[in-house]
N, C-alpha and C positions, 0 to 999 in steps of 0.2 A: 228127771233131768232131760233138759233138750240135748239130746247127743250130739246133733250138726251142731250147735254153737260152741258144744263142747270137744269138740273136733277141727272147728280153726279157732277157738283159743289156744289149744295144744299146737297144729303149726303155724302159729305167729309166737309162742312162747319159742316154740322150736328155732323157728327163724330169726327172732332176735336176742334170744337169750337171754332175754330178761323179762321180771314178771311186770316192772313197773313201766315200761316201756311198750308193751304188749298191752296194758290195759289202755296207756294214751293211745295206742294207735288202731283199740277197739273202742275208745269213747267208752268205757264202763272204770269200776273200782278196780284196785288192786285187791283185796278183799276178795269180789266176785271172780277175777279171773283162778285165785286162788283155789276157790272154793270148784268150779269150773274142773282144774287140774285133780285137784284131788277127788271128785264124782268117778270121775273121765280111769282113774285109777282103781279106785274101787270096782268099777264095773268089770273092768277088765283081770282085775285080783293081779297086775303085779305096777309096780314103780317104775313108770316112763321116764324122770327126772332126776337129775342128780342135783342140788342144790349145793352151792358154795358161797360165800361172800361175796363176789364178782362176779361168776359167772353161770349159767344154769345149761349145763349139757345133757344129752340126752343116754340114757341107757341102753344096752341090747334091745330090750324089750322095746323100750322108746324109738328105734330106729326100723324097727319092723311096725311098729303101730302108726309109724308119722308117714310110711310107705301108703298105708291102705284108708288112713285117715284122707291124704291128697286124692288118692284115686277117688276116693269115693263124694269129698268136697267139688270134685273138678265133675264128676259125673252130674251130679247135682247144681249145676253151673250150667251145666251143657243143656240139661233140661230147661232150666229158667233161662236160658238164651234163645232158645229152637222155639217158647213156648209164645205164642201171639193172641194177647185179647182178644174180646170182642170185636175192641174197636178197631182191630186189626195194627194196631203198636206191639212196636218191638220194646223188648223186658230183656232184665237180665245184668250182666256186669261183664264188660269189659278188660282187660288188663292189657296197652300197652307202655312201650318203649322208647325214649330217642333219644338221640343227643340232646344236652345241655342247649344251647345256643339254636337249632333250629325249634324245641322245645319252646322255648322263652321267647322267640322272636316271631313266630308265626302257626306253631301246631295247638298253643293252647286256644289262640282264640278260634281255627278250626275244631278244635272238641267241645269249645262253648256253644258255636251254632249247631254243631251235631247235634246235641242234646238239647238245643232247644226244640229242635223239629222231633227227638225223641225221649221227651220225657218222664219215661218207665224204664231208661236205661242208664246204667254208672257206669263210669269211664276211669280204670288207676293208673295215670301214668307215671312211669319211671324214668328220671332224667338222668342217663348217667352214657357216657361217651366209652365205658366197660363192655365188652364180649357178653354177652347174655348167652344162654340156655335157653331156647323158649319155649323146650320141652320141658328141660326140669325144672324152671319158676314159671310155667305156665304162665307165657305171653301167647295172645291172641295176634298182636301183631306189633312188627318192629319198624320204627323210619329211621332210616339208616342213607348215611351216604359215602358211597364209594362208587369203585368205576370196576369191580368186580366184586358183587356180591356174592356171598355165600352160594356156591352149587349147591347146597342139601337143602336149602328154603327156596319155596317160591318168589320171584321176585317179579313185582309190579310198579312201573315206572312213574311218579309223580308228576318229575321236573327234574330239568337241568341243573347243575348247581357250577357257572363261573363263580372264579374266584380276579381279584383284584390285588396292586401294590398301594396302600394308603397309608398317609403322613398324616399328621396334624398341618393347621398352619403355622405353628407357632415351635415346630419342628422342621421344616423347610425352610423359614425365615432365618433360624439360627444354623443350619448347615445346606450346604451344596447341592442342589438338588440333581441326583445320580442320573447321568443321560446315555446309560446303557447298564446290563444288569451288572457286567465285571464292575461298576464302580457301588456296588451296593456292599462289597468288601469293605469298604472305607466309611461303614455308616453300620450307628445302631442298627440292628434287626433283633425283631421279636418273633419267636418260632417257638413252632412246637414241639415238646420233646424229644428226643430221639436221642439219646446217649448224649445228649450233648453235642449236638451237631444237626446242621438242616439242610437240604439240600432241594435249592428252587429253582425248576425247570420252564424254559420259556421259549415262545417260537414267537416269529415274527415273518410271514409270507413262507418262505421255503429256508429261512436261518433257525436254525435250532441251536441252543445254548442249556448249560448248567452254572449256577456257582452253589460251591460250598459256604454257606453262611454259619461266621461265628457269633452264637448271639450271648448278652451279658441276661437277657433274659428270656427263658422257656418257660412256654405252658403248655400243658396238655386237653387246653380245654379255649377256646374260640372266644369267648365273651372278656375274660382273665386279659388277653392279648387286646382285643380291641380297644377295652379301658386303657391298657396301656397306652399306645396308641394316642387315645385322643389326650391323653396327661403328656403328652408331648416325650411319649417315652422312645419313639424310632418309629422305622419300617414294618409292617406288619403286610403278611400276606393272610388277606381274608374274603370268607363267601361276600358274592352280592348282598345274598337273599338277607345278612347280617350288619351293614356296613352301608348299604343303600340308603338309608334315611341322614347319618352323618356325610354323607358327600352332596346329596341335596338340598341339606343347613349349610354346607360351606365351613362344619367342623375338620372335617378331614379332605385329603386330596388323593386324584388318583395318580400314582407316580410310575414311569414308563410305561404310558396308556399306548403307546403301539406294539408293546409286547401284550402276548397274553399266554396264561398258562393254562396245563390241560386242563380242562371240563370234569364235572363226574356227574354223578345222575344220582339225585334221591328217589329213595324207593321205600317200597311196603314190602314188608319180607313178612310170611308164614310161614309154618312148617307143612303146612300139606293141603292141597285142596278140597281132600274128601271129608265129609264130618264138617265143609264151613258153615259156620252158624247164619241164621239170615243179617244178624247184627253184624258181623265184621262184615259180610256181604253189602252191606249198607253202610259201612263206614268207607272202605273200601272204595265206595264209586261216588261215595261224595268227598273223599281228599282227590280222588283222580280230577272230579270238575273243578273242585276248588282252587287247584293248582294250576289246571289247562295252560291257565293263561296270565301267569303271573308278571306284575311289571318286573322284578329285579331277574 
């Protein structure tokens, strides 16, 4: 039995809970993975898995074995990352992070070129706008945007990230177009969650203002909002970096373009300097050039 394989079939079974979902997401049988869990069992002489109709949880046993199973896959990881061919290329696997919407609008095709210049290395990223762990799901690195990032990661600055007020035209046409932010009360707005409530701040020279916006539609995710948006659903407050190519069509408009609201900064967040692999070290300073000089 190869034990490493049979060591992240058990946590990916772990992790998703299921054996047939586990097998799509290692590209083999269900059969095999089966077969996999039950070696992985024998070897060990006791039962990691509890098996139900729905859902497939882990045992005692299974919860101390999926402990030392990671440690020792991530060990194993750490080696094929640090380890450099002949040809002096970088190997190994990757595993980041990031939001949805800068994800999709601009990080995938910086991991395309990445790997085109290194091709002995895999890149997993995870899209989700959620709180990661990037100790316990073992993320190499996170891009993240806020304007205070986590104290307990390292954080390395990408770029800027303004934001903008954009309508449709075919929502300006049919209402009022707001010429200060207190008339934005009296207009659709599309905001982000928040209980039910949003609150957008905006300066203008040395004037500082709030309004409380009540919106008929929340999302907790940037691209959700933007479609809104151009279906002629209201006001949305959104990134350049996201919203820049519809205002250049002339799909969308910028609304109270002499206000603007704070800034934040995307960033590359690690957990620790020490131990970095040559490959994030080299991911790392080609999103930094990549970004230098971004038009949005």
């Amino acid at each position: 039995m190869d034990r490493l394989t049979a060591m992240r079939v058990f946590s990916e079974v772990a992790a998703s809970g299921s054996f047939s979902a586990s097998a799509d997401k290692l590209d083999m049988s269900r059969a095999m993975v089966t077969r996999y869990i039950g070696e992985l069992e024998q070897w060990l002489g006791a039962r990691l898995l509890q098996r139900t109709t729905r859902r497939v949880t882990l045992t005692d046993a299974g919860e101390n074995c999926l402990r030392r199973c990671q440690q020792m896959l991530a060990l194993m990881e750490n080696i094929e990352e640090e380890s450099i061919d002949h040809a002096g290329e970088l190997r190994g696997q990757l595993r980041l992070t990031s939001s949805m919407s800068f994800g999709h609008a601009h990080l995938a095709a910086a991991i395309s070129d990445f790997l085109t210049l290194h091709p002995q290395l895999k890149i997993d990223l995870n899209v989700s706008d959620a709180a990661v762990n990037l100790v316990e799901a073992r993320i190499d690195l996170a891009i993240r945007i806020s304007s205070e990032p986590d104290a307990m990661l390292i954080a390395r600055p990408l770029a800027r990230c303004d934001s903008v007020l954009v309508a449709s035209t075919g929502y300006l046409a049919a209402n009022l177009t707001p010429q200060s932010p207190a008339e934005l009360t009296q207009h659709k707005c599309l905001s982000y969650a928040n209980f039910g409530r949003s609150v957008w701040r905006f300066t203008r020279g040395d004037e500082q203002t709030e309004v409380s916006v009540s919106s008929r539609f929340s999302a907790n995710e940037a691209t959700v909002l933007l479609h809104a948006a151009l279906a002629d659903g209201g006001i949305a407050l959104q990134p350049n970096y996201l919203v820049q190519p519809h205002l250049q069509s002339g799909a969308l408009q910028v609304v109270l373009p002499d206000w603007q609201v704070p800034a934040m900064t995307i960033y590359a967040l690690y957990p620790s300097r020490r131990h970095l692999s040559p490959a994030v070290r080299a991911l790392l300073d080609f999103l930094v050039a990549r970004f230098a000089e971004v038009t949005w």
